[in-house]
C-alpha positions in Angstrom: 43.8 -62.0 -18.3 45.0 -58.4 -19.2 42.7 -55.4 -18.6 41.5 -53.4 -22.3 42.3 -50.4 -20.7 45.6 -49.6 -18.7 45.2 -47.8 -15.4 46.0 -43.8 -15.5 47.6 -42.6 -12.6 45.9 -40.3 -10.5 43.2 -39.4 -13.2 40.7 -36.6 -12.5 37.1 -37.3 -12.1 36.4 -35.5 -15.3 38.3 -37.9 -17.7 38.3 -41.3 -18.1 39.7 -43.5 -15.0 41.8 -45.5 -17.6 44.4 -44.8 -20.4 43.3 -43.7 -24.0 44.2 -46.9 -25.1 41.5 -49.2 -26.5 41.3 -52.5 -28.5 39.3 -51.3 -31.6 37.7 -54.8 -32.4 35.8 -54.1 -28.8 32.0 -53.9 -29.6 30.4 -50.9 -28.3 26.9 -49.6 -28.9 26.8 -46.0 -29.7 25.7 -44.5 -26.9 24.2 -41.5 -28.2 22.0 -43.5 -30.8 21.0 -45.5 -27.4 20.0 -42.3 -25.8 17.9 -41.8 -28.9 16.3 -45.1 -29.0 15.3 -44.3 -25.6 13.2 -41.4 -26.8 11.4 -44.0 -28.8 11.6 -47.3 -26.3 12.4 -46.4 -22.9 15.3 -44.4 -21.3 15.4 -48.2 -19.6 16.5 -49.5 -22.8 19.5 -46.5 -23.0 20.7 -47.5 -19.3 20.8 -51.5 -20.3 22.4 -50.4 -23.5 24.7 -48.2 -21.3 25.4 -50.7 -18.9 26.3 -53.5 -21.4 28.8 -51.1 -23.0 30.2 -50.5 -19.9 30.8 -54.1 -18.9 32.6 -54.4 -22.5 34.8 -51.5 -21.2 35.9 -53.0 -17.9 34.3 -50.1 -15.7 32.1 -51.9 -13.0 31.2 -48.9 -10.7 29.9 -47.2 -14.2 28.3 -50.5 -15.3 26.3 -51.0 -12.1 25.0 -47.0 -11.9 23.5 -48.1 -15.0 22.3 -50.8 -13.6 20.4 -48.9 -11.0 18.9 -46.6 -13.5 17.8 -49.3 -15.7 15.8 -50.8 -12.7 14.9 -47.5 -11.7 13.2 -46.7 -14.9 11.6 -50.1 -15.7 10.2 -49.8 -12.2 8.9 -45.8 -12.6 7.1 -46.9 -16.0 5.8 -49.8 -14.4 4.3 -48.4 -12.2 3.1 -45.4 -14.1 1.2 -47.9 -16.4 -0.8 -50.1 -13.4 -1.7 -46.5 -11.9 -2.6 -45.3 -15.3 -5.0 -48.2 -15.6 -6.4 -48.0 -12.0 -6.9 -44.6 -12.5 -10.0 -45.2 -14.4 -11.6 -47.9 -11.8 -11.4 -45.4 -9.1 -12.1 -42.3 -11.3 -9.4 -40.1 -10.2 -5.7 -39.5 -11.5 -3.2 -41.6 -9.9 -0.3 -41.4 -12.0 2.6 -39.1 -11.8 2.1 -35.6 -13.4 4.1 -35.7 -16.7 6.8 -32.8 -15.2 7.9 -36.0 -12.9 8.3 -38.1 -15.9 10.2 -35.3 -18.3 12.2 -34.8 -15.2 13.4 -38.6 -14.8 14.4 -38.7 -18.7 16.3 -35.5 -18.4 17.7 -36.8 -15.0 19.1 -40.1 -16.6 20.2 -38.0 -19.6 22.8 -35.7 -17.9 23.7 -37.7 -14.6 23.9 -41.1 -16.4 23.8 -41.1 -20.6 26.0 -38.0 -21.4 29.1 -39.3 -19.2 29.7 -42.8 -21.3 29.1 -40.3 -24.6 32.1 -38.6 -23.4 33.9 -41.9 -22.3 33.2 -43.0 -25.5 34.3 -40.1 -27.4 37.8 -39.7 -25.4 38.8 -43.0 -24.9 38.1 -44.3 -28.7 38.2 -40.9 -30.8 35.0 -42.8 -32.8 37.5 -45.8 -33.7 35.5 -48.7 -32.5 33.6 -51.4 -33.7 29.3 -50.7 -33.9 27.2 -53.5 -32.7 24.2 -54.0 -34.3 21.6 -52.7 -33.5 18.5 -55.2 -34.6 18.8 -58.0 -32.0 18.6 -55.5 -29.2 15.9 -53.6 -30.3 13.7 -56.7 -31.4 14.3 -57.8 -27.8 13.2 -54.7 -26.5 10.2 -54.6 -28.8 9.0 -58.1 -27.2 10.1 -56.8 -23.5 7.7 -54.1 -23.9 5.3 -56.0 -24.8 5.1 -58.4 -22.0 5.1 -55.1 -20.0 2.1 -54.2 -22.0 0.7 -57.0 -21.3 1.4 -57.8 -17.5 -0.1 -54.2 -16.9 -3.4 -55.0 -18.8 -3.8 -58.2 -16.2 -3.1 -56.3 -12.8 -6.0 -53.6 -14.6 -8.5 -56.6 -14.7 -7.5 -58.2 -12.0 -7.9 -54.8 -9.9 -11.0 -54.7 -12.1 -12.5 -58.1 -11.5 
């Protein structure tokens, strides 16, 4: 099977680690409307957003990085929730302070959204074909529900 991409000799760190050459029928979330939606959702729905795109482009190492940050952040907001909820049965604050939390968004913003923006934006020049957007965001819809819902049990279950 032939790559999308060709390889670039030698290219720097800075640019894209293939050739700006790109099948245009590809379909590639917009990245920066994934960063948005992560406002609104989760920054764990930007990095699986990020990391399916990046599967779509062939880059591996990239796709996996978002990997990690997708668990990462499902795992941080997790957590935040169950110690949110526990917080009131033992009547004292457990969960993070809110600096930790802008901190992780901003964190996944300029080490891990920003870089597939520019990808993107070099390596297509905007030509490429949008996936929709209403599947995805349904599913994440539901998934944060269960989440909703799994951290309500470990509260009563902690609660008895």
């Amino acid at each position: 099977m032939e790559t999308l991409l060709e390889v670039a000799p030698e290219a720097p760190p800075t640019t894209p680690s293939k050739a700006c050459t790109l099948d245009a029928s590809l379909p590639l979330w917009n990245p920066r409307a994934a960063t948005y939606l992560g406002l609104l959702l989760s920054p764990a729905f930007s990095a699986y957003i990020h990391m399916c795109n990046w599967d779509t482009l062939g880059e591996d190492d990239q796709s996996l990085e978002a990997r990690a940050w997708c668990c990462m952040l499902l795992g941080y907001f997790v957590t935040f929730g169950v110690l949110l909820g526990v917080s009131d049965i033992v009547g004292r604050n457990l969960a993070p302070p809110v600096s930790a939390t802008i901190g992780l968004l901003a964190g996944w913003h300029v080490w891990g959204g920003r870089a597939q923006e520019r990808y993107i934006a070099v390596i297509t020049g905007g030509a490429y074909t949008r996936r929709p957007w209403y599947g995805v965001i349904l599913a994440a819809l539901g998934v944060l529900a269960v989440l909703v819902v799994m951290v309500a049990v470990v509260v009563r279950v902690v609660r008895g």
